[in-house]
N, C-alpha and C positions, 0 to 999 in steps of 0.2 A: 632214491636210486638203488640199483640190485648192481653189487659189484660181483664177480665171481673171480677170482685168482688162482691159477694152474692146474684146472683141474684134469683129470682123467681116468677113466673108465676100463675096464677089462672084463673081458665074456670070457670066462676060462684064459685060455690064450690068445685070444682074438682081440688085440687093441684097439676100441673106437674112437674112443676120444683119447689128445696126450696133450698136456699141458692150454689147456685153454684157459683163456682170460676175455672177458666179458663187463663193461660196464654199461648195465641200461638206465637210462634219465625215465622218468617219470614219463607216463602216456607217450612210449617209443612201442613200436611191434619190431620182435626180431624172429628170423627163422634160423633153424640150423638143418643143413643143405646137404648130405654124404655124399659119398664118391660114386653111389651108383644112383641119386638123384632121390634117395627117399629121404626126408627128414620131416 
């Protein structure tokens, strides 16, 4: 299993990610999806 716990990212001043939390199980596919539909 891939746990991930609060994470987030900054481009300068541009916040993409803020507090993300993520547990993947074994042979699971995930996506991550943005606000303007690119991910």
């Amino acid at each position: 299993m891939l746990k991930i716990a609060n994470l987030s990212k900054k481009f300068g001043e541009f916040q993409v990610l803020e507090d993300i939390n993520i547990n993947a199980e074994k042979s699971s596919i995930y996506g991550l999806v943005g606000s303007n539909g690119c991910g």
